[in-house]
C-alpha positions in Angstrom: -19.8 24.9 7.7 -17.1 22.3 5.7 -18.2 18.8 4.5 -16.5 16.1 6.0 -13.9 14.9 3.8 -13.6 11.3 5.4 -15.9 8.9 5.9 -15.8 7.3 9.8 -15.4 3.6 10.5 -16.1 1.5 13.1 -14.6 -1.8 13.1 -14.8 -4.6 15.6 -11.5 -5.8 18.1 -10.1 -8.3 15.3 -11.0 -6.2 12.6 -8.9 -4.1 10.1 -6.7 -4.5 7.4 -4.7 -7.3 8.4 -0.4 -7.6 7.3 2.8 -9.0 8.3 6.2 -7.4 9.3 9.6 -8.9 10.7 8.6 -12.6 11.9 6.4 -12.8 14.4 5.1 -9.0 14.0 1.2 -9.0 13.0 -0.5 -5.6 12.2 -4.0 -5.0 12.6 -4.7 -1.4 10.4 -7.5 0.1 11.7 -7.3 2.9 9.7 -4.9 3.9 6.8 -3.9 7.1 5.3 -6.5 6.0 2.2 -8.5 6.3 5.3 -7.8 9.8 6.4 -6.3 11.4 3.6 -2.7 10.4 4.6 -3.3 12.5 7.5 -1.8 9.1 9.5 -2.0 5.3 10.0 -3.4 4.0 13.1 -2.6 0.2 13.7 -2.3 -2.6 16.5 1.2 -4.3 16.0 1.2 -8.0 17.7 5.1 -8.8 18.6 6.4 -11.9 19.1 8.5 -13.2 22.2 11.7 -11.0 21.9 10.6 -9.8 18.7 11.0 -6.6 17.1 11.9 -4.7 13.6 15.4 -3.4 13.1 17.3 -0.5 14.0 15.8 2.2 11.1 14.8 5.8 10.5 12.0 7.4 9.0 12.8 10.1 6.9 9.0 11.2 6.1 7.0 9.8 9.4 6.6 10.4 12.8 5.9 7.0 14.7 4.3 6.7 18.3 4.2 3.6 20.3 1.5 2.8 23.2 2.6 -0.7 25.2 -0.5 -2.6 25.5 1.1 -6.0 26.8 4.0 -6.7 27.7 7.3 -4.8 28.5 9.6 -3.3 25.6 13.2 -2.3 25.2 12.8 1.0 22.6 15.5 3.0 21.0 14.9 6.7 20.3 18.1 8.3 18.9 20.6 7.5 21.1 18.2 7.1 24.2 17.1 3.5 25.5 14.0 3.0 27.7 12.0 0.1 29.3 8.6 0.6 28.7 5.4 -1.4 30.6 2.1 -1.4 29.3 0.2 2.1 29.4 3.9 3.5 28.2 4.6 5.2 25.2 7.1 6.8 23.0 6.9 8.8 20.4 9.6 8.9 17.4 10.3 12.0 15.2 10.8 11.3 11.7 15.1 11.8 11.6 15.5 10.1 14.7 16.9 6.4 14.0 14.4 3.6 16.3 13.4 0.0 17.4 12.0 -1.6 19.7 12.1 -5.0 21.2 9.7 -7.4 23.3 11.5 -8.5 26.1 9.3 -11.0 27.6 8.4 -14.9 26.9 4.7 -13.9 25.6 3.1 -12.5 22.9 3.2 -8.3 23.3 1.2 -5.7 21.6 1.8 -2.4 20.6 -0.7 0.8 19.2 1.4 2.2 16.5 0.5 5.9 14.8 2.4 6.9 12.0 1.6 10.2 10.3 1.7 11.2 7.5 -0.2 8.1 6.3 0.1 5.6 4.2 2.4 3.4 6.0 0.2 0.0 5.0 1.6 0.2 1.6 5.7 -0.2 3.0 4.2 -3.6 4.9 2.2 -5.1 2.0 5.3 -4.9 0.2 7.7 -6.0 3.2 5.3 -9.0 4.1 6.6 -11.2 1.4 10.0 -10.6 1.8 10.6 -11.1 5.6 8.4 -14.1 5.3 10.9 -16.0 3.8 13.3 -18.9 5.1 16.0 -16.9 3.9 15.3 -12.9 4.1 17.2 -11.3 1.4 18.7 -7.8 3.7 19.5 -6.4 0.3 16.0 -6.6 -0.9 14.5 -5.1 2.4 16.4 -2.1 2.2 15.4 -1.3 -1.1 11.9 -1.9 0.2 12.5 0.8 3.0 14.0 3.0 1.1 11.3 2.7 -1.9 9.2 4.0 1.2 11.2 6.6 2.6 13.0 5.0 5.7 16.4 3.4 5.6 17.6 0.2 7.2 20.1 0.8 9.9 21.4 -2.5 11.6 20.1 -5.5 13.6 17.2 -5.5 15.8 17.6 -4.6 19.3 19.2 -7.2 22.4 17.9 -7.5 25.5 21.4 -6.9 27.2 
């Protein structure tokens, strides 16, 4: 019989390691890849009215998305889908994505990335999109410093 090599955690709805994003994008960590031995990150991502990140890749990560509220607009590759709450996506690392809340209320999104370690790209983006004046230059460094690369704008409803 193996040890375990993590330890488990049980956290309460608002609890977690909490960071920013884009404006108007919240994450909620549950668990990390310091968690689970960068096996993946596990986080609820709160998106603003018509909110979401950019077009990017991943060149390290595979990304899922599980609609909890409201209705999203996502970009896999070159495919575009409407997704409701209970739909999902998931996002091979290669494949450039976004996302985008199409509704007038907050929405919310369960987010897997795996590998792990994901929290560390948004304690470093936080500050930098949280700005009056984002500096683009500065962000892609900041994805690219985490293996992803900045692609163009966020996604339009049309």
């Amino acid at each position: 019989m193996t040890a375990a090599t993590t330890s488990p955690k049980t956290l309460a709805p608002d609890e977690g390691l909490r960071l920013g994003s884009g404006p108007g994008r919240d994450l909620i960590f549950k668990v990390t890849g310091e968690d689970t031995h960068g096996a993946f990150d596990y986080f609820i991502c709160e998106v603003a009215p018509h909110g979401g990140p950019p077009l990017h890749v991943h060149h390290e990560q595979d990304e899922t998305l599980h609609v909890q509220a409201g209705r999203f607009k996502v970009r896999v590759g070159e495919q575009e889908q409407i997704l409701e709450p209970g739909g999902f996506a998931y996002m091979p690392k290669g494949l450039p994505h976004a996302f985008l809340n199409l509704t007038d209320q907050p929405a919310e999104l369960i987010i897997m990335f795996a590998p792990g370690g994901g929290h560390t790209f948004f304690r470093e983006l936080e500050p930098a999109t949280r700005t009056a004046n984002p500096d683009r230059a500065a962000i892609a460094a900041i994805f690219e410093r985490h293996g992803m690369t900045l692609l163009g704008p966020p996604l339009s409803a049309d």
